[in-house]
N, C-alpha and C positions, 0 to 999 in steps of 0.2 A: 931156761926160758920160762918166763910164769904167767900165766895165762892176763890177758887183760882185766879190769876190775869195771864189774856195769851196773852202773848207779841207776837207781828207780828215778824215776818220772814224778814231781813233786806234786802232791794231789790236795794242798790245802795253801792258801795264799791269805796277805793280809795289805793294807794301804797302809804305809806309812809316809809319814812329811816332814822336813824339818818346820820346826818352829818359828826359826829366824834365817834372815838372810846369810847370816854369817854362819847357820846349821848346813846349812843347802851344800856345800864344797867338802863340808866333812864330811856328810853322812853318805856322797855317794863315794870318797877314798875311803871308808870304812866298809861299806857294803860289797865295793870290790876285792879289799885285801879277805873278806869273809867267804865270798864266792871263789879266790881262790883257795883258800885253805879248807870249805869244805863242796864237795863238787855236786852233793844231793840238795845245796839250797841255790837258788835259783835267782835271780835281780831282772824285770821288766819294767816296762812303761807301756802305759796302756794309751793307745793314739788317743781316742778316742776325749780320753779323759785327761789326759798328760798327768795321771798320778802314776808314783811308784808303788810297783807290785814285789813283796818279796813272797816266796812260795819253799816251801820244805814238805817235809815229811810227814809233818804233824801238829799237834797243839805245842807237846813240849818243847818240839826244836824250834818253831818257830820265837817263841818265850824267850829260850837260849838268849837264839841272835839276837832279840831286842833287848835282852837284859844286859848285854856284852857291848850292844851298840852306846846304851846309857852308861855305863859304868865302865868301862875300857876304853869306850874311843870318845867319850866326854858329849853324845851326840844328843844335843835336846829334840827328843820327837815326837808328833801324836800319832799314834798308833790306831789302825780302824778293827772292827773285829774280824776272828777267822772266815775266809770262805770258801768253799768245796769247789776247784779246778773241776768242771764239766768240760765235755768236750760234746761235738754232735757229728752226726755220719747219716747217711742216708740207708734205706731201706728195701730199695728196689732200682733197679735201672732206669735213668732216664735221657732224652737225646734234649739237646736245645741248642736255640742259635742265640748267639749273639753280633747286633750290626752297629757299627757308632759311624751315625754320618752326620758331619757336619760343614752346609755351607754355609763361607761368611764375603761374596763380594769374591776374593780373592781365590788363594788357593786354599782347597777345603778338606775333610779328613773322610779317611772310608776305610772302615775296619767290618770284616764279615769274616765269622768261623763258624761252626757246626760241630758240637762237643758231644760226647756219649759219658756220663756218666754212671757208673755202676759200684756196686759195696764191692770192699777190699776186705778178706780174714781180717778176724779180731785182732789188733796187733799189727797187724802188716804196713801199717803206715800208706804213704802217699804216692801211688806208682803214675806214671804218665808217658802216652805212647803216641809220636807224632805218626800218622798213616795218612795222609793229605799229600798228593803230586805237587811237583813245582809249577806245572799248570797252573794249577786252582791259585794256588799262595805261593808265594814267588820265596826261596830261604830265605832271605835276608829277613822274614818278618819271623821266621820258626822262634827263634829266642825270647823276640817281645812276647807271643803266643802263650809260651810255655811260664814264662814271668809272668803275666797277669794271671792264668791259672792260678797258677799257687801263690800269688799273695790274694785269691780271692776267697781259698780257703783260711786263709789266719781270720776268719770272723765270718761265724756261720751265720743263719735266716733265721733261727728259731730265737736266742738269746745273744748273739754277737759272740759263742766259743769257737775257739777254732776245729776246725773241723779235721777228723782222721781219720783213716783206714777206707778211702775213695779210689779208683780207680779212675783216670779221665781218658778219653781218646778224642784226640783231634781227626774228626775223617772227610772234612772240605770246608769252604769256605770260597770268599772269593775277593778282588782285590781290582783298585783303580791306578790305569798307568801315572796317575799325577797325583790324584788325593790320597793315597794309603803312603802309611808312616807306620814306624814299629809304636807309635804311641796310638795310635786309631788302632791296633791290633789286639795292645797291651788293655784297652779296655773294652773293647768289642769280648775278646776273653774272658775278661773277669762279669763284665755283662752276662754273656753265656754260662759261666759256670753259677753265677746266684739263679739264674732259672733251672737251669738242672738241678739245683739241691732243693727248689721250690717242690720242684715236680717230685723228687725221689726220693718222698715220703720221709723227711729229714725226724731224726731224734734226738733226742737228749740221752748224754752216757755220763752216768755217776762212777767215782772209781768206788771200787767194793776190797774194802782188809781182810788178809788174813788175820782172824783174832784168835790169840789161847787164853783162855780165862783157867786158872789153878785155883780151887775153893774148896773149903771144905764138905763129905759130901750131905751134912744135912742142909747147906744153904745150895746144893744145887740144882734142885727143883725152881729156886726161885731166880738165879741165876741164867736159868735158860729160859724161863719166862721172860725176865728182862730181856733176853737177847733177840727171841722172836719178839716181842713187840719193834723193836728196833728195823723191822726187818730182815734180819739174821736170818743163815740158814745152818745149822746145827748141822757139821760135817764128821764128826767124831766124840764120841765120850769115852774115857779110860781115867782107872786107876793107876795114880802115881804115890808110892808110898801110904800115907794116910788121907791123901788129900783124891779129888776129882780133877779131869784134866778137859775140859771142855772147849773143842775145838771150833769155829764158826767161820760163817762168809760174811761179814756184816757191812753194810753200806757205808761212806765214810760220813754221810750227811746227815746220820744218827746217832754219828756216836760222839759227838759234842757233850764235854759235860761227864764223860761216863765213868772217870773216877769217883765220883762222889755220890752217881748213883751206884756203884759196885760195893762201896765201902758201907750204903745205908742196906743192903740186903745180906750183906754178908757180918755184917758188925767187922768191919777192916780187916778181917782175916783172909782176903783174896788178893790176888798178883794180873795182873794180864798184859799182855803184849800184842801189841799192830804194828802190819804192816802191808805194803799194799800186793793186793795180789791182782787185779785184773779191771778193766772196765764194760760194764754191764750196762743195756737200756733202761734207763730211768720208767716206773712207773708214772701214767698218765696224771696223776696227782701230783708227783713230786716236777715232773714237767712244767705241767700249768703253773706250777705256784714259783717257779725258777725265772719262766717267761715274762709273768706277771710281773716279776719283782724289778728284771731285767731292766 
């Protein structure tokens, strides 16, 4: 028996389109037969925008697929440039309600819940706990409930990322014997949950690489200079052989670009390697300038 195989979480995405109409049928049988065969790049659509998002691991692999998509599967496309997969979470606990009433003449809608949200461990993902009597909310509505929650995390408050590592509880609410529906609930929900993330001091989370930079050691002075500006956090140095082994945490939203600034410090006699190791709260700077852009 061999242990299962766990693909990272792809932390850099790019817009891609077909060019012509007759592009459009390829490019998404292409992008599929791609996503099956490799299971760290990733194929979305973003509502908001109805473009296609493809997302990997990196600048390189990203390249790959495009160059495979033009040259293998004959797919004329334009391609937008990379960008850093953010996610956002909140801060601190917070409780809020959401009510969706509405009447029209007729029969009308009435959705009322009472949410608690609170941060989840780094990592932990999306947990949710109904605690609410069948008093308050009758079951038949628990599902819509829980539905609109969590599609109200796929697009946070601060930039529209989706948001992760949230706890929510549902701990009452209340309900009309003729106007409540599972769809007066389904958004009563997701009403409540974007005030709870309002209130719960929401962030921006950059993913941060593990990097190894291999350089020779007169150029590694300058080397880690390069890295701290970057925001880098220098987690190791060691001798390998003749060369220096220099270890780091570096942001992924800094290090666009950084073959070529490696090759001009070191005169091309360095190697390095990323890969992701974890997501961290974005500094207030890099925030602003995310939201801004957003």
């Amino acid at each position: 028996i061999l242990e299962s195989i766990e693909f990272p979480e792809p932390v850099i995405e790019i817009v891609i389109e077909p060019k012509t109409k007759a592009d459009q049928e390829k490019l998404s049988e292409a992008l599929g037969k791609l996503a099956v065969e490799d299971p760290s790049f990733q194929v979305h659509t973003n509502e908001e925008t109805g473009q296609t998002l493809i997302a990997g691991q990196g600048e390189l692999h990203l390249e790959i697929i495009v160059d495979r998509l033009l040259r293998e599967f004959q797919v004329a496309a334009n391609v937008g440039k990379p960008q850093v997969a953010y996610k956002e979470t909140i801060l601190q606990a917070a409780k809020a309600e959401g009510r969706f009433i509405r009447q029209s003449g007729g029969k009308g809608q009435y959705g009322h819940v009472v949410l608690e949200l609170e941060p989840n461990g780094r990592g932990q993902g999306i947990d949710y706990a109904n605690e609410v009597s069948q008093a308050r909310v009758p079951r038949e509505f628990w599902k819509a409930i829980e539905q609109g929650a969590r599609e109200a995390l796929q697009s946070g408050v601060l930039a529209s990322f989706p948001v992760v590592d949230v706890r929510m509880r549902l701990i009452d609410g209340s309900y009309h014997d003729v106007d409540s529906s599972e769809l007066a609930f389904k958004i009563a929900a997701s009403m409540g949950v974007k005030e709870g993330l309002e209130r719960g001091k929401p962030v921006l989370l950059e993913p941060v690489m593990f990097t190894e930079v291999v350089a020779p050691e007169l150029s590694m002075g300058a080397v880690i200079d390069d890295l701290n500006a970057r925001r880098g956090r220098i987690t190791m140095v060691e001798p390998r052989g003749n060369a220096q082994v220099i270890q780091a945490e570096v942001p992924l939203g800094t290090m666009f670009g950084y073959v070529s600034s490696l090759r001009s410090v070191t005169q091309g006699r360095a190697t390095y390697t990323m890969k992701f190791h974890h997501y961290a709260a974005a500094p207030e700077s890099v925030s602003g300038s995310v939201v801004r852009s957003s």
